[in-house]
N, C-alpha and C positions, 0 to 999 in steps of 0.2 A: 878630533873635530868631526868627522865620519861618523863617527857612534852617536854622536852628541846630534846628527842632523838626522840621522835615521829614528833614535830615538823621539825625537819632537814630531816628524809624520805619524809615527806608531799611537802617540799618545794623541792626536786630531784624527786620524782613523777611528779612534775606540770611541773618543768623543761626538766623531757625526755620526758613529751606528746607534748608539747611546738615544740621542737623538732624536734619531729616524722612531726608534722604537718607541720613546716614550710619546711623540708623536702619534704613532699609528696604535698606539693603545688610548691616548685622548678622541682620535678617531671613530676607534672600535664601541667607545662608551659613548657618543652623540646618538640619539632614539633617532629609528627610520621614519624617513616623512610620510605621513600618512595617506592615502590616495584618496583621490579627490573624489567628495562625492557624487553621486548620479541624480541630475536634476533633472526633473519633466513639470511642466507648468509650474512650476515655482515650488516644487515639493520635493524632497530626497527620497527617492526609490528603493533605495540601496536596499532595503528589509519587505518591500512591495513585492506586488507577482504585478507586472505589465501586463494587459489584454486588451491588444486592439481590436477595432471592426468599423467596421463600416456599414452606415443604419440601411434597413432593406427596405423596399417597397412595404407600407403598410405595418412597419414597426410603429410602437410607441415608446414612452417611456419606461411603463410596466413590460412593458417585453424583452428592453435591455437589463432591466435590473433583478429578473423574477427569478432569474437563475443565481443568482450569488448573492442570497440570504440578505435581502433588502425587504425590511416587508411594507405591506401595502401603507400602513399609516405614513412610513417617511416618507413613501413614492406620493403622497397625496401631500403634504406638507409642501415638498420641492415643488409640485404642480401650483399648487394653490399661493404659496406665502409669497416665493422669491419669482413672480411675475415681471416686478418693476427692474429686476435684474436680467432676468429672461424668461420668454413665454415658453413653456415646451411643446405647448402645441405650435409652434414654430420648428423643430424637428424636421431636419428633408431628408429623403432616400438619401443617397450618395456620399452624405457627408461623414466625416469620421466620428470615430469618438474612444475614449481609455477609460477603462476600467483598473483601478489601483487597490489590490487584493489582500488579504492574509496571506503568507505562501504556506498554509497548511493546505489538504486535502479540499477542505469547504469551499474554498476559494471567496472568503468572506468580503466584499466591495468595502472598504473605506470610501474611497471617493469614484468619483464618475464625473469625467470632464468630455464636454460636447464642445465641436472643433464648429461656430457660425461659421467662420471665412477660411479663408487661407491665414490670415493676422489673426483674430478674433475667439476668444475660446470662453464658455463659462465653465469652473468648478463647482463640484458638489460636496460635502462633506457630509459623509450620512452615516456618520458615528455618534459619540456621544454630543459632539455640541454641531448641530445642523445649520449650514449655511452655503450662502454661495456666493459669488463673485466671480466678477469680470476679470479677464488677465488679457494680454496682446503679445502676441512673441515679436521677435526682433526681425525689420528688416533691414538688410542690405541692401545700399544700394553700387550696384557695380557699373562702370562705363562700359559703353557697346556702341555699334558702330552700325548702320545698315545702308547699304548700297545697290541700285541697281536700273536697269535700263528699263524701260515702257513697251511693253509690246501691243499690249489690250486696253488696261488698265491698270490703276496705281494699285488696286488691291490686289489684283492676281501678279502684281511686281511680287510687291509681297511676301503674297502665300507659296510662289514658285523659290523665291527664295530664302523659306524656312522663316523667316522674322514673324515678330507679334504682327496679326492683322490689324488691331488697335492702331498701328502706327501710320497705318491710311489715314485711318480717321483725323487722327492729331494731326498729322502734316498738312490736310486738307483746313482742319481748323485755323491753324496758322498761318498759311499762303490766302487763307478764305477772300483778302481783300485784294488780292495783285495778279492771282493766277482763277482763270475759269475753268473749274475743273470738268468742265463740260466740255472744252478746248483741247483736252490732254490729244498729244500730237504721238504717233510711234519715236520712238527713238530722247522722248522726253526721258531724264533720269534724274535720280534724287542721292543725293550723301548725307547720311545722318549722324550725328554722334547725342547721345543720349541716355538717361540712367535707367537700366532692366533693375526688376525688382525682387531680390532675393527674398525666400523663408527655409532657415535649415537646407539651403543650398541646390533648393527647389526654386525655379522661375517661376511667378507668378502675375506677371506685367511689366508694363513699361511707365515708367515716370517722368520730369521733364524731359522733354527735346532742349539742350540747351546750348546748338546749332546746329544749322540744315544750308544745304543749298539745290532746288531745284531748279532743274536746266530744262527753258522751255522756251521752244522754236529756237533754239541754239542761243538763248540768253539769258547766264545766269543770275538766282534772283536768292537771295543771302538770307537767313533769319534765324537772329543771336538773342539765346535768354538776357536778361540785365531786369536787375533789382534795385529800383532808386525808389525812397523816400518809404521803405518798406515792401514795394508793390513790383509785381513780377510784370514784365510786356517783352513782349517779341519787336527786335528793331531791324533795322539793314544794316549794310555797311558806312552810312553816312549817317545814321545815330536817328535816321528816321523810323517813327513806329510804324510796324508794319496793319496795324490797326487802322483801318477807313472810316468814314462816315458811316457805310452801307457794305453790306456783303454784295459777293458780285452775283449771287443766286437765291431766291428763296428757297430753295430747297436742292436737294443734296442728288449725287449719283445718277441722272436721267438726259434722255437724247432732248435736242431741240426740236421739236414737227414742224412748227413753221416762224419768220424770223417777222423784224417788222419789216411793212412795205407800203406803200401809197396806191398799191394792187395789186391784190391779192384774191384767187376766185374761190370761191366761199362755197368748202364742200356742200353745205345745206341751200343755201338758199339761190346756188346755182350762176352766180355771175360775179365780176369781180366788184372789187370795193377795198380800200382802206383797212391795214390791217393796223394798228400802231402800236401791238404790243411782241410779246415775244412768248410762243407757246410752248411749255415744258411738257411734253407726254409722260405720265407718269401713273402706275398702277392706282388705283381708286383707294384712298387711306391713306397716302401718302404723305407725311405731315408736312404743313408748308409753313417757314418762318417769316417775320418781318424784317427785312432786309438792313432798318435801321431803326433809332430810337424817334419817337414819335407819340400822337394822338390818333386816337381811332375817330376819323371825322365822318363817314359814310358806312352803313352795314345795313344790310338788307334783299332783296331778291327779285329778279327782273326775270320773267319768263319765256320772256322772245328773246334777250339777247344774254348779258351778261350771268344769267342764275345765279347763283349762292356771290356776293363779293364784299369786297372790306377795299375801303382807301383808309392810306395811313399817311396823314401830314407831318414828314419831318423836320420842315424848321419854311423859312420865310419863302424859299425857293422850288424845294424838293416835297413831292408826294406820288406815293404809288399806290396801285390799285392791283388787286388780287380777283381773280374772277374762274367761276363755274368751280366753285368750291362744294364740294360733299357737305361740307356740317363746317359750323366754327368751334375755335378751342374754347374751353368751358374759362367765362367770365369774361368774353370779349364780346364790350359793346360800344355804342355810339360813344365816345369821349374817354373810354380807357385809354390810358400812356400804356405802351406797348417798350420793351426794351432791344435793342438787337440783337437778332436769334433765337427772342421770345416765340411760342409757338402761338401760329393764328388761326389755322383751320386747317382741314385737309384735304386733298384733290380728288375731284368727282367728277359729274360730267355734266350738272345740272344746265337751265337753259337751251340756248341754240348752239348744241354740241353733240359731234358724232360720236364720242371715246371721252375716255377718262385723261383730262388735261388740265394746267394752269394758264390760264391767260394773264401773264403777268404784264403791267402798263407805268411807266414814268413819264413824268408832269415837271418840266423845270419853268416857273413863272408858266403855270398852267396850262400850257401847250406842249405837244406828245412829241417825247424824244425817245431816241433805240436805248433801251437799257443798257444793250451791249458796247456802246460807245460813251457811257457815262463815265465821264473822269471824280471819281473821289476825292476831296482834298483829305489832308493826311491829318491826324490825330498827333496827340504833343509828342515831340522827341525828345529826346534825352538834355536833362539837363543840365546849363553851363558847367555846375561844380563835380558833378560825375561822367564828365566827357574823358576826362585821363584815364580814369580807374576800364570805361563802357572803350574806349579805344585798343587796353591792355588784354580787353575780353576779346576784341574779337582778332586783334593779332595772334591772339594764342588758339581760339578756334579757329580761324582760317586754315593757319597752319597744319590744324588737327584736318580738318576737314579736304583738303590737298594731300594730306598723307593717304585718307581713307578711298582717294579718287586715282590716286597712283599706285593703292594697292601695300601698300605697308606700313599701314598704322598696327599699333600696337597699344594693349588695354595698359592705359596710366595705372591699373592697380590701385584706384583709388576710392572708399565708398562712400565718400561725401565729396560732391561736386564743389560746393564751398571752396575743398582744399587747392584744387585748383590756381588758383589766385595767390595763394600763398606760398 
C-alpha cells in the first residue's frame, strides 16, 4: 500500500512539471507587446528628430524655416493660403514652436508647429501634400485650495502667498454685489477651493471658484458655484444669488477722497456746499463701469461743474450719474442700454476739478441718496426642484471649505469638478 501511495505522488509530480513546462513554452511563443508610440501634436515621432525653440525678437517665418531645407515657395504658400487657419504674421517673440525633422544629417523639416497659447497650436506640413490645421492639447483640471489673511490688500494676500493673482480678480467679481472692496478691513480673510489649470502638467490658470468664503468685519459671507437650467451663478448658503441689481462700485481697486455729505468745502470754489455723491480718486484712464443694467438717458458736458458725465436710468426708481469723466467708451450715447459692467467712460478730471476723479451720484425716486448705503435687492435664487441637489452642494463645500480654514484639507484628486457630486 506504501509503494502503491508513493508511486501515485511520483506520477502528479512528473505530471505538474510536465505542466509547468508546457506552459512556460506556450508563454515563451506569445510576441512582446510592442511599445507605445511617441506622440507630439497628434503625430508619431518615433522616426522624427524633435527641435525645439522659442521665436526671438524680430524672427519671422522664413527665418525659422531657412535653415532646414524648407524653400521659399512653401514658406509663401503657408504665409499666403492657410491665413483663415492662422495668420503668421501673428508670430510673438516668446512663444514656442517644434520643428519635426528627417533624422539624417539635413535635418529636413516635415512639419513646423507654432505653440498660439498655452492650449492652442497650428501644424504645418510642408512635405509633399501641404497643409495646416488647428490642434488644442488637453487640459486638466485639478482642485486647489487658497487661503489667507488681509494685511494691505486682497492682491498682495495673494501674491505673498504664492497663488494665481487672477484669483483677486475673480473673487472680487463674485463678492462684487455684497462686499466693498474698497472697505477691505486688515485681518479680513478669504478660503478658497477652486479648479487650477493644468497643460502637460504645467499651471497655466485658474478656472471656476466653485466655493469661497470671505470673512469681513468678522462676518462670514459664503459663495457656492450651482448650475440650474444650464446656466452657472454664484449663490450663498440660503440658495440666494449672490448677484445684485447693481455693483457696489463703478470701477475697481481705488481710495474714496471724499464721501457724500449735506457740507462739504469745495476745494475749488472755496466754501462749503452739498456734496451728494461719492468721489473715487483714481489715476486719469481709468475705466469706469455701469454699475447696473439700464438706458443712457443724459451724456454731455458741463464746464463749471460736472465736465465730461453720463446718467444711466436703471429701472422705475434707480438712476445714477457719472461725472468729470476723461472721454466716453466708444458707442455710448444718449439712449444706448448699457449692461452691468459694461464699460462707459473713463476718469479724468474734466470740469470744476482739482485731480483726476469720479464723482459718482444715485437717484432713488429722483432724489440724492449715499451710494454707499444703497441696499440691492437680490437677483433670482435657486430654484424649487434643484434646491436638494444646490443644498447637497454646498454641505459638501462647506465642509471642504472648514477643512481648508482649519488647515487640513487635502486635493480630492479629482479633474472634473462635475465628479464631485457623484
Amino acid at each position: 500500500m506504501k509503494q502503491i501511495v508513493i508511486l501515485l505522488f511520483g506520477l502528479l509530480c512528473i505530471v505538474a512539471i510536465s505542466c509547468n513546462r508546457k506552459a512556460k513554452q506556450e508563454e515563451d511563443k506569445q510576441p512582446l507587446p510592442l511599445p507605445e508610440p511617441t506622440i507630439m501634436y497628434e503625430i508619431n515621432v518615433d522616426s522624427l528628430e524633435v527641435i525645439q525653440g522659442v521665436v526671438r525678437p524680430n524672427q519671422f517665418l522664413s527665418d525659422l524655416l531657412s535653415d532646414y531645407n524648407v524653400n521659399f515657395q512653401i514658406i509663401d504658400r503657408i504665409a499666403r493660403d492657410f491665413r483663415p487657419v492662422f495668420d503668421v504674421r501673428k508670430i510673438k517673440a516668446g512663444n514656442q514652436y517644434t520643428l519635426l525633422c528627417d533624422p539624417d544629417s539635413n535635418y529636413t523639416a516635415r512639419y513646423f508647429i507654432y505653440e498660439i497659447d498655452y492650449t492652442n497650436f497650428v501644424v504645418y506640413s510642408l512635405q509633399d501634400s501641404v497643409y495646416a490645421r488647428r490642434g488644442e492639447k488637453h487640459v486638466e483640471k485639478r482642485l486647489e485650495m487658497a487661503t489667507g489673511v488681509i494685511s494691505s490688500s486682497l492682491w498682495n494676500a495673494m501674491v505673498n502667498n504664492g497663488y494665481d493673482v487672477n484669483l483677486a480678480i475673480r473673487l472680487s467679481e463674485i463678492f462684487a454685489w455684497t462686499v466693498d472692496f474698497f472697505g477691505i478691513q486688515k485681518e479680513d480673510r478669504f478660503d478658497i477651493l477652486y479648479e487650477r489649470l493644468y497643460v502637460e502638467d504645467k499651471a497655466i490658470g485658474s478656472g471656476k471658484v466653485l466655493a469661497a468664503r470671505f470673512n469681513h468685519f468678522g462676518k462670514d459671507q459664503f459663495a457656492f458655484y450651482f448650475e440650474q437650467d444650464s446656466v452657472g451663478d454664484y449663490f450663498d448658503e440660503k440658495a440666494q444669488s449672490l448677484q445684485r441689481a447693481f455693483l457696489k462700485a463703478p470701477l475697481k481697486y481705488n481710495r474714496i477722497s471724499s464721501h457724500f455729505t449735506n457740507s462739504r468745502y469745495h476745494p475749488v470754489l472755496k466754501y462749503h456746499r452739498p456734496h451728494h455723491g461719492v468721489d473715487y480718486a483714481a489715476p486719469a484712464g481709468t475705466p469706469v463701469y455701469a454699475i447696473g443694467q439700464g438706458v443712457v438717458t443724459k451724456k454731455g458736458y458741463q464746464g463749471g461743474g460736472a465736465g465730461n458725465y453720463l446718467y444711466i436710468k436703471h429701472n422705475s426708481v434707480y438712476t445714477t450719474a457719472y461725472m468729470h469723466l476723461k472721454s466716453f467708451a466708444k458707442g455710448i450715447s444718449e439712449g444706448s442700454r448699457v449692461s452691468q459692467g459694461q464699460l462707459i467712460g473713463y476718469v479724468g478730471s474734466t470740469g470744476l476739478s482739482t485731480g483726476p476723479h469720479l464723482d459718482f451720484r444715485f437717484f432713488k425716486n429722483g432724489s440724492p441718496v449715499n451710494p454707499l448705503k444703497v441696499e440691492s435687492p437680490p437677483a433670482k435664487p435657486v430654484d424649487g426642484p434643484y434646491m436638494t441637489q444646490y443644498l447637497e452642494v454646498v454641505k459638501l463645500h462647506m465642509a471642504e471649505l472648514e477643512k481648508i480654514r482649519l488647515g487640513t484639507w487635502q486635493s480630492l484628486q479629482v479633474a472634473d469638478s462635475s465628479n464631485l457630486m457623484q
